[in-house]
N, C-alpha and C positions, 0 to 999 in steps of 0.2 A: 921302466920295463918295456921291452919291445911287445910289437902286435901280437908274433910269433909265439912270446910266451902266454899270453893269456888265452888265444886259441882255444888249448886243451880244459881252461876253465871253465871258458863261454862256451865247449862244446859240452860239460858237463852239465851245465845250466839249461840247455836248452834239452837237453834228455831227461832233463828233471820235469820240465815243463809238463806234461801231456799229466805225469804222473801228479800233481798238483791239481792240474785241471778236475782228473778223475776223483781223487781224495775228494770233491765236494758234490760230487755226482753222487746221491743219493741210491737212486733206481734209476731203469731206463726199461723201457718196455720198446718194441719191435725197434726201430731206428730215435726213441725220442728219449733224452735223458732230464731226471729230473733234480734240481740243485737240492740242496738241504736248506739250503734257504729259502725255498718255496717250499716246502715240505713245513719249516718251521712256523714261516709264515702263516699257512695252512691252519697247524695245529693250534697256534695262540689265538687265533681271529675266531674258534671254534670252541675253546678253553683256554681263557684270560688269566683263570687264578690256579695259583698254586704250583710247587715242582711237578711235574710229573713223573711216574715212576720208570725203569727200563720198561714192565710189561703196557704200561699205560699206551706208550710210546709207539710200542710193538703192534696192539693193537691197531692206533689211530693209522699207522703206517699200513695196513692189509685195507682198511677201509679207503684209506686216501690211493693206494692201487687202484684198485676196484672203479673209484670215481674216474680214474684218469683213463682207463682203459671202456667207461662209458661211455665218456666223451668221446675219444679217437671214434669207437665204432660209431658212433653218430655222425661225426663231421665224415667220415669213410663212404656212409649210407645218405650223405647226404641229407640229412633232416633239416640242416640251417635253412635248406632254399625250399622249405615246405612256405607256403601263401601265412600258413597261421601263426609259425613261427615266427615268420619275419614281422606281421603285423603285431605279436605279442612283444618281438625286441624294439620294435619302434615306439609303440606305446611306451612301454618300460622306460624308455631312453628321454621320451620329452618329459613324462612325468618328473623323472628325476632331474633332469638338465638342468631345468627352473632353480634348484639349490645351489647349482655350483656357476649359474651366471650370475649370481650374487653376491655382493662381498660382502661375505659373511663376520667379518670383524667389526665393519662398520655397523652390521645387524645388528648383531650383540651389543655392541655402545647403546643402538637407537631401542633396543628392547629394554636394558640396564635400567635405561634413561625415565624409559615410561616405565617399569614398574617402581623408581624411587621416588618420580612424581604423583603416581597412584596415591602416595601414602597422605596427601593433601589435595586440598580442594581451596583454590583463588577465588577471592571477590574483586569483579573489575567494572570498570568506567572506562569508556570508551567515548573516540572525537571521530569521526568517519567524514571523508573530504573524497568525495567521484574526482577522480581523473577526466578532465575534458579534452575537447578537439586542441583545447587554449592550454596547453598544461603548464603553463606561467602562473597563468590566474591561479588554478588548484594548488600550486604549491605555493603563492604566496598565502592564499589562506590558511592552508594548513600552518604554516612559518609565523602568521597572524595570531593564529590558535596557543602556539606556542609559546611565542612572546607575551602574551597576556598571561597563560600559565607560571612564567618564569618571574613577571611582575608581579605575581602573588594572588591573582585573582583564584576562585575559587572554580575546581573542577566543573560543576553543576551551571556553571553563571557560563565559564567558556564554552560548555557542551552548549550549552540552549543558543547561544550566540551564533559559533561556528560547525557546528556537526550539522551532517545533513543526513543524518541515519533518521529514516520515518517515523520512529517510535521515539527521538528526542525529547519531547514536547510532556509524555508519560511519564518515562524512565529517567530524564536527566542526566543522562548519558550511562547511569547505570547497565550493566546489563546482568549481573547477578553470577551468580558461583558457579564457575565450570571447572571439570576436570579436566585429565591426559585424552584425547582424541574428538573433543566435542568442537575444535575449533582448527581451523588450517594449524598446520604446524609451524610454522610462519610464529604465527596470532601465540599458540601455544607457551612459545617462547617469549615473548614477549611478557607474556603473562606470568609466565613461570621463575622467568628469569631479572625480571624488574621488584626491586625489594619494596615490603608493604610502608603502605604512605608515602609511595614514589610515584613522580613521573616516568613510561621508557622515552627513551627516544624515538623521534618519527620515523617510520617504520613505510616504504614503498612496497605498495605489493601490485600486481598486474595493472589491479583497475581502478585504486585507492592509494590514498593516504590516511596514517593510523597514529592515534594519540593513544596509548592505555595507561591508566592510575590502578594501580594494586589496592584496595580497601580495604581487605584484609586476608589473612589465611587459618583455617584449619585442619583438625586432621580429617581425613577423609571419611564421606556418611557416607559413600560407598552407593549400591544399588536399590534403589526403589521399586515395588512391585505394587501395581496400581488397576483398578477398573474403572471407568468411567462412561457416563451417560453427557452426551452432547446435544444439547438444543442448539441448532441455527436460526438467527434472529433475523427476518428480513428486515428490510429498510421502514417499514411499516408498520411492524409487530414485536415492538417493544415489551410492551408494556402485558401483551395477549400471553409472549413465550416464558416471560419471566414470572406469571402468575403459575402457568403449567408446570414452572420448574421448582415451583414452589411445592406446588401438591403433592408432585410424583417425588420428592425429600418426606413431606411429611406421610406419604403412605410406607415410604418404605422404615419410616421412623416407628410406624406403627406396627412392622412386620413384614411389608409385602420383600419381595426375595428380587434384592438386587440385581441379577441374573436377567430374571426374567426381566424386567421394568427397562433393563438396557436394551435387550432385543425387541424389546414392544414398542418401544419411544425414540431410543439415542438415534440421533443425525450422523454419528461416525461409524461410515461404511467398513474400516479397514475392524473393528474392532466389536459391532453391535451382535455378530452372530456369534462373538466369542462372548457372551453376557458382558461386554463390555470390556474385557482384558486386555491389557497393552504388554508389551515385553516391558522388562525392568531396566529401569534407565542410571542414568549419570547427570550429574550434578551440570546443567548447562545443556542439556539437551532440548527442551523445552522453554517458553518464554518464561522471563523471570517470575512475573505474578503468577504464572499459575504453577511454578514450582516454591514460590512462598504459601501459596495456600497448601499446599500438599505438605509441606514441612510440619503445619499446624497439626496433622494428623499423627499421635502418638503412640497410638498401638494397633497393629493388624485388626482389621473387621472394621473400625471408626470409620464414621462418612461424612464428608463436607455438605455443610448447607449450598447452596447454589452458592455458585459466583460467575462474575460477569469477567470475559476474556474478550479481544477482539474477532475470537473465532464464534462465540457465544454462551450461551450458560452452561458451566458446568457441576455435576453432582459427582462424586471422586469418594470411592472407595478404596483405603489402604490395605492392600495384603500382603507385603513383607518389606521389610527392609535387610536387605544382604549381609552389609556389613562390609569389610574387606576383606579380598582373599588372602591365605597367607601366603606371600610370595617365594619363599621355600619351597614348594609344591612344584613338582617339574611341570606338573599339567596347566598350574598359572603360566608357568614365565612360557610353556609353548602357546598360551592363546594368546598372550601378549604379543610372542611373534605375529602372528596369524594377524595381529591387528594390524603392526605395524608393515606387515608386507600389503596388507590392501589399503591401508592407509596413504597420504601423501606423501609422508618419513621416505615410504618406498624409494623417491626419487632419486633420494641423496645416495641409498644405495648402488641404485641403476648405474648414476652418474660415475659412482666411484670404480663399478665394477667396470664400466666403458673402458674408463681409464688405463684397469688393468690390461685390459682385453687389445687395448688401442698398441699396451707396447708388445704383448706378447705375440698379437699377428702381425706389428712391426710395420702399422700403417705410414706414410708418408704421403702428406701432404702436396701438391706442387704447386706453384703460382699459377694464378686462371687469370689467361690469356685476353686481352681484349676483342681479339678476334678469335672465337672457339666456333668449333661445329660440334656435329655430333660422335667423332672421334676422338676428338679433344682427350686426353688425357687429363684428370684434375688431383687424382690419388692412386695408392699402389698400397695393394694387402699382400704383404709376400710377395710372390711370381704374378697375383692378380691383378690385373688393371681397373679401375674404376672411371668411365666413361664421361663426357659431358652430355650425349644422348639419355645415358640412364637415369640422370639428373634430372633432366629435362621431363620424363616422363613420370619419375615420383613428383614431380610439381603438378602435373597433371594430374594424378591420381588424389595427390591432396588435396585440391582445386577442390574436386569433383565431391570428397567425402566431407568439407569442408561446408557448416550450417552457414545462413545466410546472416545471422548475427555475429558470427565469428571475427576475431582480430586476426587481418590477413599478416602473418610473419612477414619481415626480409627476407629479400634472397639468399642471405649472408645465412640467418635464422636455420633456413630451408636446407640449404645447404649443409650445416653442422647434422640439422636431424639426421638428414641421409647418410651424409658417413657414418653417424653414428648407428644409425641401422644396419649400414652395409660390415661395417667391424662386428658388431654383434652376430649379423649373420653368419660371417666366415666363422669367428669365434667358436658358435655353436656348432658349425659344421664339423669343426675338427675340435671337439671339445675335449676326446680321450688323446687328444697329442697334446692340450696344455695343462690338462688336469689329471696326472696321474691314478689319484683317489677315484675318479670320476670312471677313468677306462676299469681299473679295477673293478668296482661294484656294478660296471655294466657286464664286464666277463663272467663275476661267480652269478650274475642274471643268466647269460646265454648260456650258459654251460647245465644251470639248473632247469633251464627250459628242456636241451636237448637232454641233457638222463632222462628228465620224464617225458619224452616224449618216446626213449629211445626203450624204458621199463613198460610206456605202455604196449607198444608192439612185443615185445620182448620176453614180457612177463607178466604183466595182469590180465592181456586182456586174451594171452596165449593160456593160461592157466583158469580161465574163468569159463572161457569154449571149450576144453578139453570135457566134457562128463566124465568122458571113460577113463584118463585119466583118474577124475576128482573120484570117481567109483573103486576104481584098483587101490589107488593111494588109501581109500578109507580101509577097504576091503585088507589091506599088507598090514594097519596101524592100527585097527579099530581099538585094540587094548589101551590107546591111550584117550579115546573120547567115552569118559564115562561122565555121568554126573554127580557132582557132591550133592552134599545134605540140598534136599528142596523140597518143595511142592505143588501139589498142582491148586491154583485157585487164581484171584482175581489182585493186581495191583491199582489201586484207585492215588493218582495225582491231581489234586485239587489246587485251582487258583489263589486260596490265600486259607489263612486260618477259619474265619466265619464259615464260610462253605463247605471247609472238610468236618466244623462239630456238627454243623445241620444235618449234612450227609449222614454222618457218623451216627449219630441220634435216630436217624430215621431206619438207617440200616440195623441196628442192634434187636431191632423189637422181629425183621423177620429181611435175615441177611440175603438167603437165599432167593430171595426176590431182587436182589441189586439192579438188575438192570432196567425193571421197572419205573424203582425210584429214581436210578441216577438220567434219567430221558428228561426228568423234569429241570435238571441242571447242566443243558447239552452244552454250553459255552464257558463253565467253568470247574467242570471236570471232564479227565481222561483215564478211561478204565479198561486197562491189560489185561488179558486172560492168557493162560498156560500156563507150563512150567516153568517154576522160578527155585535161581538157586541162591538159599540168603545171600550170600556174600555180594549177588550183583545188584541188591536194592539199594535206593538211597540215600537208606538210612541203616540203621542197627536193630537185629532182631539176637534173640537168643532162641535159638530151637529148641532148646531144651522147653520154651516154654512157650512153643505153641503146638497146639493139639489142633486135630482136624475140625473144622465148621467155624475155627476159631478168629473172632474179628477185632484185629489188637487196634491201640489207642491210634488215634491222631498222631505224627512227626514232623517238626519242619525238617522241608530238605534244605543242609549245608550251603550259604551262600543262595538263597534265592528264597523267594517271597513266599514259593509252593509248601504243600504240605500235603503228607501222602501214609497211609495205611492197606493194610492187606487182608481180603479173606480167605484163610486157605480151608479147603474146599478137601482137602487129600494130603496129607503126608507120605512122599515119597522117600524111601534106601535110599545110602548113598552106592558109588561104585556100582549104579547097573549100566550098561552099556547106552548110549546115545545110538540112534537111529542113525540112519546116514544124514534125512534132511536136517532132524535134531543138530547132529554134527557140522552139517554144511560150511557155513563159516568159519570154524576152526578149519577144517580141512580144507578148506581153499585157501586161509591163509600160510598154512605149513607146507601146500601143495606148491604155492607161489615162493616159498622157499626155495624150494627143490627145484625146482624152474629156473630161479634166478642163479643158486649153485651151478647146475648145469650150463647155464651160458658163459657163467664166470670160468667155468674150466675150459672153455672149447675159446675166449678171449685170449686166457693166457695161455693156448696153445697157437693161436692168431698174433698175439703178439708178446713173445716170451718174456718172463720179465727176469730181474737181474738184481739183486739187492748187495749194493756196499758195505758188505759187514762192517769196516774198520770204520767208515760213516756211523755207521749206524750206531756202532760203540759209544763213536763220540754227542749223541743226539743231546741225551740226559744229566752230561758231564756238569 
């Protein structure tokens, strides 16, 4: 077929076009149109479940207007480049960014990971070999260690041999049951991953060489909650502190109040003004021995006899053992996360997310020059150049933050970090160009900033300074602020059950005195006067049975520890009129209606809007 004939088809196609384009044009308000796939978008990210109906639809559609023509007038009015805006989008922006520099799949594995390890607790033995200036020597020892191992000799014989861990000579190379996060993650593994009554393999880390023997495993005891009193032993006062530590066991065995004896006596600063309380720990956080005495302890309140630690004597009161959390519970598996993002795991995430980040700002490496200056070219992020100057002077800055025990990196080292700084940086700078998800939720941010910021000039705080307004609006409505069934008297909210029968007890015998008695409980009650209308207490009253003077039982309130009763003082009609101030806040909020009605019309007379019916048809389809 010639060009000629197809002409008249391509020209029909392209007259078709525009009308395509439109068919998915939803609405369009003054020059801006909006797809139905944003529209729909809109609608499911707001309501997830379920068909929804034509009118549902119809609805959501006048509201999603509305939104859109807030916004314009804001970005019109300029509010983006208000000082507090911008400092509210920036904030908003790092908090959240932090989630999406992260590679979140590899998260997930490393959270996975730790809550399936949670479910057990390892016994290990460990060989610990320093890295020296000589690190021949150190690894032939440790290779030493090894060999003897593999010859059959006994864990405990090779440990005291070749470990150079300081407490060898005690423990035996023991070191006792830890759990998921008590040890580098390195260590962790090793532990985790070496089957029981096994050797791992030698294990290099920074400043060591690592032998571990698994001893055994179980399920997991979970968290301990403990108090404790500490005597420090000087070099001199053996025999003086360990008599003291004896007494202050056998007074408290006689009654004296643990508590106090901590705060009068214990040597530990971080824990003496708490009667001695520590947070509750994990299996491995503490040295072996004094978490084998603490095991000894079997039920909440039991107290150890002194024992001797190398910190000094201690007296150890049990007050709970946790248990494991169920790891089904979204609130576990998110503190899990939270562990492992401040944890060391973090790294491998870092590393990975780099990775990501390295292809998608499409960094390029170049060979460095034998002869560089400080224009040197070494890397390229996109269109950017990465300098040998700028190199140079994060070497300086590291120098500078760099402790005086510190192992000084390579340059090689130094180098990787920087790039990998400078990719991260760019990365983040342009984080809504690689992370769609990312620009999204910073948009419905900015957009939610400017409505409110655009309703508060607009309508609350136009509606709240008007009086005369709020005065006419009462004045034109007043028929609809009346009040139902109430009365006038006292609502008393009490901090827990004990307090509201005392109260209650005391108030029965001469009510009308309430606020004499309740002065003697200034801190754990709160007592309301005026008109109340049942319905807004919170709790259940029947009106029908209560009479004036009448001072009903005790209630806990729903969901909270409170508990609260009423005197009423007066029974009031229902349907008599409300006062203006009585009315006040209804009528300001109805008035803030009508306020915001009003701007709504005079928008879409600012910016007319346009609705696709044959779209629209098709929304619900």
């Amino acid at each position: 077929m010639s060009l000629k004939k197809w002409l008249p088809l391509l020209a029909g196609m392209l007259l078709c076009l525009p009308a395509i384009t439109d068919a998915q044009t939803l609405f369009s308000f003054g020059g801006t149109r909006v797809s139905k796939d944003e529209f729909l978008n809109a609608y499911y990210k707001n309501n997830p479940e379920g068909k929804p109906s034509r009118q549902e639809m119809e609805d959501y559609l006048e509201l999603y207007i509305r939104y859109r023509l807030k916004v314009q007038w804001a970005y019109e009015q300029q509010l983006d480049t208000l000082p507090s805006v911008q400092m509210e989008w920036e904030s908003f922006r790092n908090q959240v960014a932090a989630h999406y520099i992260t590679d979140d799949s590899t998260l997930q594995a490393l959270v996975t990971q730790a809550m399936v390890r949670s479910m057990s607790d390892r016994k290990i033995a460990h060989i610990y070999v320093a890295r020296t200036s000589d690190s021949a020597q150190s690894f032939a020892k440790i290779s030493a260690a090894m060999t003897a191992l593999k010859a059959g000799k006994s864990f405990e014989e090779v440990a005291l041999k070749f470990s150079e861990d300081p407490s060898v000579n005690q423990n035996k190379g023991t070191i006792g049951w830890i759990s998921p996060f008590v040890l580098p993650y390195a260590l962790e593994n090793l532990a985790y991953e070496t089957a029981v009554n096994t050797i791992s393999q030698v294990y290099s880390s920074e400043n060591a060489w690592h032998i571990f023997k698994v001893l055994d495993s179980r399920p997991a005891q979970g968290k301990t909650g403990i108090a404790q009193i500490l005597l420090e032993v000087p070099a001199t006062a053996e025999e003086q502190v360990k008599k003291k530590a004896d007494s202050i066991y056998k007074a408290i065995q006689a009654g004296a109040d643990f508590s106090q004896m901590a705060k009068q006596f214990s040597d530990d600063n971080g824990s003496y003004m708490n009667g001695g309380e520590l947070p509750a720990f994990a299996p491995g956080t503490y040295d072996p021995s004094y978490e084998e005495n603490i095991s000894r302890l079997q039920t909440p309140g039991s107290i150890s006899a002194a024992f001797r630690t190398s910190q000094g004597y201690h007296i150890v009161k049990l007050l709970s053992r946790e248990g494991i959390p169920d790891t089904s519970r979204d609130n576990v598996r998110e503190e899990v996360r939270n562990k492992v993002l401040s944890s060391d795991r973090n790294k491998l995430t870092n590393e990975i997310a780099y990775l990501k980040a390295r292809k998608q700002t499409g960094l390029k490496l170049l060979p460095v020059a034998a002869n560089r200056n400080a224009t040197t070219v070494i890397a390229t992020l996109g269109k950017r150049e990465i300098t040998e100057g700028g190199f140079q002077l994060y070497r300086q800055d590291q120098a500078g933050l760099r402790r005086e025990n510190e192992k000084i990196p390579t340059e090689e080292q130094e180098r990787h970090q920087y790039i990998q700084q400078q990719v991260m940086q760019e990365y983040l700078r342009n984080l809504e160009i690689y992370s769609p998800a990312f620009a999204a939720q910073l948009k419905d941010f900015r957009e939610g900033t400017l409505i409110f910021e655009a309703m508060q000039q607009q309508v609350w705080d136009k509606a709240a300074n008007d009086e005369k307004g709020l005065e006419d609006y009462y004045r034109q409505n007043v028929h609809r602020y009346t009040w139902k069934d109430s009365f006038r008297g006292v609502l008393f909210t009490c901090s827990d059950e004990a307090t509201a029968q005392t109260i209650y007890q005391q108030l029965v015998q001469q009510p009308s005195n309430w606020s004499t008695i309740i002065a003697r409980f200034r801190n754990t009650v709160i007592a309301d006067t005026g008109r109340f209308e049942y319905d807004q207490l919170p709790f259940k009253l029947d009106p029908n049975k209560i009479a004036a003077t009448t001072l009903t039982r005790p209630q806990a309130i729903q969901e909270s520890e409170q508990v609260a009763f009423i005197y009423c003082i007066e029974k009031m009609a229902a349907n008599l009129p409300r006062t203006f101030q009585d009315a006040r806040g209804y009528v300001l909020n109805d008035y803030q209606n009508q306020v915001e009605e009003n701007w709504i019309r005079e928008l879409k007379k600012t910016y007319p809007v346009k609705v696709n019916k044959s779209v629209l048809n098709s929304l619900n389809r």
